[in-house]
C-alpha positions in Angstrom: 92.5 124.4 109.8 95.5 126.4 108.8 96.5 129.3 111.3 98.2 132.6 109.9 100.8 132.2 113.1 102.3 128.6 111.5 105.1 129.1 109.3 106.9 126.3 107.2 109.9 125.4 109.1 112.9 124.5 106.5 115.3 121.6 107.0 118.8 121.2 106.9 118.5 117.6 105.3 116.2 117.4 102.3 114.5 114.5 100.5 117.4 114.2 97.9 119.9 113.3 100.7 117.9 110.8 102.9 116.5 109.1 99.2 120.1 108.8 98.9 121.1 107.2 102.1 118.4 104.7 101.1 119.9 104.0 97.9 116.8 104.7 96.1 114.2 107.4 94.8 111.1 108.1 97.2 107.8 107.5 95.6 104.2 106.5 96.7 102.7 103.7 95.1 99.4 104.1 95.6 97.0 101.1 94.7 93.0 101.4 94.0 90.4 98.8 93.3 87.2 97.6 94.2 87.2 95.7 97.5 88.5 92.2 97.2 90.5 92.8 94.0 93.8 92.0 96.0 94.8 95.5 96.8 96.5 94.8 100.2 97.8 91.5 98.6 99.3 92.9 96.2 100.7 96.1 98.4 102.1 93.0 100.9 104.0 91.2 98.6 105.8 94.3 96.7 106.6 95.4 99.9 108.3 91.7 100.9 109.8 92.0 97.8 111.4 94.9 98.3 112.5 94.2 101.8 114.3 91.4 100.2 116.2 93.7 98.4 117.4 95.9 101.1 114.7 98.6 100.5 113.7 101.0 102.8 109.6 101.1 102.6 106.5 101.4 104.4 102.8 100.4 104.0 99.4 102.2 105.1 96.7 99.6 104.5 93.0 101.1 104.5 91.4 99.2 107.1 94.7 99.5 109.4 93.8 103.2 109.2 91.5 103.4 110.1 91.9 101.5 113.4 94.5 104.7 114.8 94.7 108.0 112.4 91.1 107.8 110.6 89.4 106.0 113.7 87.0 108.9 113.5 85.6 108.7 110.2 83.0 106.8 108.6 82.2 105.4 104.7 79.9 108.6 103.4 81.7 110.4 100.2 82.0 113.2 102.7 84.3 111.1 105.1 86.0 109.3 102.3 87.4 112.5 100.8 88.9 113.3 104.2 90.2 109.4 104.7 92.3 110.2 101.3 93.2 113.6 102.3 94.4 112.1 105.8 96.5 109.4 104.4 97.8 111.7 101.0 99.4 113.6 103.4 101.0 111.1 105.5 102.3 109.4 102.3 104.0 112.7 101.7 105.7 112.7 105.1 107.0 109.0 104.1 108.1 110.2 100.7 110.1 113.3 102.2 111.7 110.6 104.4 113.0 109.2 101.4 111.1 106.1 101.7 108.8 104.1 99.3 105.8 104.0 100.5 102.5 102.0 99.6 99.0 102.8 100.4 96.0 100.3 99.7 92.7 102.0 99.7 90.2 101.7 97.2 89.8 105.7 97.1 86.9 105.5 94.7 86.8 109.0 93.4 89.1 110.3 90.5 89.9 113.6 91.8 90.7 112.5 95.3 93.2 110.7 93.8 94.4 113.8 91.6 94.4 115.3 95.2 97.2 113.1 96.2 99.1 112.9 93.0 99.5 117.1 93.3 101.1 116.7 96.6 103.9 115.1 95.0 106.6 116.3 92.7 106.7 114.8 89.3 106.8 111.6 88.9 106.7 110.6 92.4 103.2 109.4 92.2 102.1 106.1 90.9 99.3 104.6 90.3 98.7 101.3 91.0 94.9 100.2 89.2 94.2 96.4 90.5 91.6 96.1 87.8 89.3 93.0 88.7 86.1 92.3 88.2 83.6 93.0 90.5 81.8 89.4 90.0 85.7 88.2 90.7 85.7 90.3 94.2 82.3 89.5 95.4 83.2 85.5 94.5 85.9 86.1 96.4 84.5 88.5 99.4 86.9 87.8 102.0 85.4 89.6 104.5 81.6 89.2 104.1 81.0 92.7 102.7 79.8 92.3 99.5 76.7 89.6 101.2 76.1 92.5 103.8 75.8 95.0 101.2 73.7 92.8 99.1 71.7 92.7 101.8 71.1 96.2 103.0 73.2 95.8 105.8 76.2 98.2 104.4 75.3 101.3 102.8 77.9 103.0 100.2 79.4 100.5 99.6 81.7 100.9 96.6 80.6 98.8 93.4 77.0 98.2 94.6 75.9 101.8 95.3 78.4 103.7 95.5 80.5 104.3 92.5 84.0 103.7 91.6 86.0 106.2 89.0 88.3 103.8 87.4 91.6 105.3 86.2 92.1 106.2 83.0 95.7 106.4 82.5 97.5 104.6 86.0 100.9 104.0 85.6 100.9 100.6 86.3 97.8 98.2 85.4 97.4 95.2 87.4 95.1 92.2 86.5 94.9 89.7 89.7 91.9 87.8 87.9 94.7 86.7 85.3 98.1 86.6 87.0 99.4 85.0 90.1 100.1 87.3 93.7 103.7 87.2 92.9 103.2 87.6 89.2 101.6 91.0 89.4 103.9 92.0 92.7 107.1 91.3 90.3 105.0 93.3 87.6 104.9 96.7 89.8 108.9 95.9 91.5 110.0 95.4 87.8 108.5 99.3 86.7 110.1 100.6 89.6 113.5 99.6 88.8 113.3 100.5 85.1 112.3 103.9 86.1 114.8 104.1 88.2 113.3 103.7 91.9 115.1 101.1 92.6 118.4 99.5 91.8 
């Protein structure tokens, strides 16, 4: 809850300059997907990739999360909305910083995901759709959760009864049921250095 007796502190050193230390333009790449379409895979290997080429970046992984900063929160819509809310804002500290930064979460809802994008200034926001099937993810279920939710045992879950807005327009479409891991992670590296991002 905002107070009345906070006021926005200005810095001598803005985003422009530390972007520019880097050697790059700030942005968040922010991936969403059903779980088990590769979103953390994905995430990994952009961010190896551009490691590799001297990048200055940083990764928030959903279930990592949730482990320290949104320890406290569970799976309800009401809960999820915060999750994103959390995380949208600590991109935007990363992206100040001048660093390109990846989240992975499947943030199910459309306008939580318009949430985040406003944050940002233009162009700074880009999203990532890893567009699988769900028969692909639950075949692939690498952590059990589709069989629990099958089964009663998880409730909301995403794809069985909860729903998942897909993206209409994301700036980069990813198809992991088609193309290798480091197929689709050159796929995402390559759009960031024709726009610019990167050298």
């Amino acid at each position: 809850m905002k107070t009345e007796n906070t006021v926005w502190h200005e810095q001598q050193v803005n985003k422009a300059q530390r972007a520019a230390l880097n050697n790059q333009k700030s942005c968040l790449l922010w991936y969403t997907g059903l779980s088990g379409s590769g979103k953390s895979t994905i995430a990994n290997a952009v961010d190896a990739l551009l490691h590799q080429q001297q990048c200055r970046t940083y990764l928030l992984d959903g279930d990592n999360v949730r482990h320290g900063l949104n320890g406290d929160l569970g799976f309800s819509d009401e809960d999820r909305i915060e999750n994103i809310r959390r995380v949208s804002e600590v991109a935007k500290l990363f992206v100040d910083a001048g660093v390109i930064v990846s989240t992975a979460f499947i943030s199910p809802f459309a306008c939580d995901r318009q949430m985040a994008r406003e944050k940002l200034d233009h162009g700074e926001f880009i999203e990532v759709f890893i567009d699988t099937p769900i028969a692909v993810c639950e075949q692939r279920d690498p952590k059990g959760l589709y069989k629990k939710a099958r089964s009663g045992e998880i409730k909301d879950f995403t794809g069985i009864d909860s729903g998942y807005d897909v993206p209409k327009a994301p700036e980069i479409h990813v198809h992991t049921d088609e193309h290798s891991v480091q197929a689709c992670a050159e796929q995402i590296v390559s759009y960031l250095r024709n726009q610019g991002f990167i050298q």
